[in-house]
Phi, psi and omega in degrees: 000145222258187183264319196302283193317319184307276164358268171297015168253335172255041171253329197280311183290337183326287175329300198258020190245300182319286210269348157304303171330315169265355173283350150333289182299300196291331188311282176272027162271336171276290187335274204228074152335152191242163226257184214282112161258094179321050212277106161355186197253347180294289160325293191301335160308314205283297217275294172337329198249328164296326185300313210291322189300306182309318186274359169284312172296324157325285179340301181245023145293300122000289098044266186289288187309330181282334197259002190219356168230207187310319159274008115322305166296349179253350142315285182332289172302335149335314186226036164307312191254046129300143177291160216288328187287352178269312193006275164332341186268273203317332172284337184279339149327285160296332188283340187272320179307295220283333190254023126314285174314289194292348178280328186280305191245023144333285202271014186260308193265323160310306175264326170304276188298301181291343185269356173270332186297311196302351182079034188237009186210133182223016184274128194300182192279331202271332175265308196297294179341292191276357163287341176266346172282334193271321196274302160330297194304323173329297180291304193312315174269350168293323173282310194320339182290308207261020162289313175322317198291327179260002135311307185277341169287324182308308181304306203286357197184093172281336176269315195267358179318336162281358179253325171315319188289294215283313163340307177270329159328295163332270184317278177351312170294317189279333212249298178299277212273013143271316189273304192313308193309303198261347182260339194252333221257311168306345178305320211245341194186150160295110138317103192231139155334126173288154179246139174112194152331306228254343159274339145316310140298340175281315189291330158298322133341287178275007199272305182278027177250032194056019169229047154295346178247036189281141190292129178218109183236155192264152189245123139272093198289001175316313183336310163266335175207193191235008186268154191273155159202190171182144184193157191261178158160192221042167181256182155044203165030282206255343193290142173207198185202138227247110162286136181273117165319323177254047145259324168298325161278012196229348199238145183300169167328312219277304203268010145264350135341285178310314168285353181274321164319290193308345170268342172285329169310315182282323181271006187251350159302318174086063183261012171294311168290335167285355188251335174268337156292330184302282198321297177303317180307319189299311193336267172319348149309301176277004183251351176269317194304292161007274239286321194294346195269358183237133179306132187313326195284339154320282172321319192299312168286353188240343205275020162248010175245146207297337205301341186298311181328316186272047137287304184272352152323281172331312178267359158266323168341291120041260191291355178290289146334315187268314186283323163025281178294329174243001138282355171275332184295324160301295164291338168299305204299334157311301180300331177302326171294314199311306163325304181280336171300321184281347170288307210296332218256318164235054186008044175219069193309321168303318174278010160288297186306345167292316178321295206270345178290303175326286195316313167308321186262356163252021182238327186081045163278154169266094197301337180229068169306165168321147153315292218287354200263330188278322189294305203250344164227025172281099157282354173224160191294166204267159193279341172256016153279308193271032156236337166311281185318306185304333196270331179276356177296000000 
């Protein structure tokens, strides 16, 4: 038996191993929920930090096994007699429909069952459904637009297609965080004004850095969980800066002051446009790596069939992995700066640091995870190095 076949048998039992195992647990988690346990914030790291290890490795185990073995090629040959410029939809279709379906009861027991066991979620089975059936149709059709869309650079340019693909990639970043604020993001939660006392102080807050009229809307995000949060997003237009209720019900005036500083941070910063540049650079990074990682006469043979897209899905998937470590390296050092602009901003470090303890003891975070866990899934610096920093300003 050849090593390419070992391989690609054991990305398949990964995959498929992976996801029978939770359709048990889910199987019997819908039968007999198990009851509401209050779990400390280590156990809840702990479980929270296997899911990301397991689901990284799914991932491109999944991934490697759909482009490179037998049910890929039988996809493939599957939609041979589609015209060459449609292809690429029905197949990236079935495989995101099909890993949608293999995806529910993952996320049913990942995202559902533990934040509800954990006591940090009280939302039926029935809103999760349908946020998640909502969330699916979402992906299944963006990718099929944008495999098509890379299917026709692959054609159109077999050599230069990774700078083509980047061309487009760009508008895409833009386009995209114009359209989620106001059309996809209302799919899932309400939107409102912030009101009040407490808009009155943000608008005070915010008049001497010139984003006293800046949109600052409260989310209920209670809908889904009990944990706090607040983040900016969309550009122009659409940017705003967004509240969890339940931060806004649950944290004093000052230390929701404070984080709304540390998100003003992020917006007098652009760091939304650094983060779609980020985006761009990987983009095109993982579309030269593609191209470079499949032997020409590959390409040459494949380039009119959607398997090359998953091929080359896969192996920036891959490289995505390996680059990890320095785009999480990256959104920390965003977050650190965010900090320090809101000490600057409201000189009252302590009471950040008061902030970020609350948040820590209502999210169940585990504040001072493993190195290795923060270098490869930290996107923000661990809570206790930034409230040490804060207690030391």
């Amino acid at each position: 038996m050849s090593l390419r076949r070992v391989l690609l048998g054991v990305c398949a039992g990964i995959g498929a191993g992976y996801v029978a195992a939770r359709t048990v647990e889910a199987a019997r988690e819908w039968r007999s929920p198990q009851p509401v346990v209050r779990t400390g914030p280590a156990a809840y790291a702990r479980a929270r930090r296997a899911i990301e290890v397991g689901q990284a490795l799914r991932g491109v185990a999944s991934a490697v096994a759909m482009a490179y073995g037998p049910l890929g090629e039988s996809l493939d040959a599957a939609v041979a007699g589609v015209p060459v410029w449609l292809r690429p939809l029905p197949f990236s279709l079935a495989v995101s429909a099909a890993s949608a379906l293999a995806d529910l009861p993952v996320a049913f027991v990942e995202d559902y069952a533990l934040e509800r066991r954990s006591g940090l979620s009280d939302r039926s089975r029935e809103a999760w459904l349908s946020d998640y059936v909502k969330g699916a149709a979402i992906s299944v059709g963006l990718t099929a637009f944008v495999a098509t869309l890379l299917g026709w650079a692959i054609r159109r340019a077999p050599n230069a297609w990774p700078w083509l693909a980047s061309a487009g990639t760009l508008p895409l970043f833009v386009v995209g965080n114009l359209v989620v604020p106001l059309y996809v993001m209302p799919l899932f939660n309400a939107f409102e004004p912030v009101t009040g006392s407490l808009e009155r102080r943000l608008r005070a807050l915010g008049e001497p850095l010139g984003v006293g009229d800046a949109e600052i809307l409260r989310m209920d995000m209670s809908r889904q969980t009990r944990k706090a949060n607040a983040f900016v997003t969309g550009i122009g237009t659409t940017h705003r800066i967004v509240l969890g209720d339940t931060l806004i019900d649950a944290f004093p005036e000052d230390e929701v002051a404070f984080v709304v500083a540390h998100e003003i941070g992020h917006y007098v910063s652009r760091d939304t446009w650094r983060l779609i540049a980020a985006g761009e650079a990987l983009a095109a990074g993982l579309f030269l790596i593609a191209r470079m990682a499949t032997p020409k006469r590959v390409r040459e043979l494949l380039r009119d069939r959607p398997l090359l897209i998953a091929r080359s899905y896969a192996t920036m998937l891959v490289a995505t992995q390996a680059l990890r470590p320095v785009l999480l390296a990256f959104s920390r050092s965003r977050e650190w700066a965010a900090d320090r602009f809101a000490t600057g901003v409201t000189r009252d470090p302590q009471t950040g640091a008061s902030a970020l303890r609350r948040l820590r003891d209502q999210n169940l975070a585990d504040d001072d995870p493993p190195l290795w866990y923060e270098l490869l899934f930290g996107s923000h610096p661990s809570l206790k190095a930034r409230i040490e920093a804060l207690e030391r300003s």
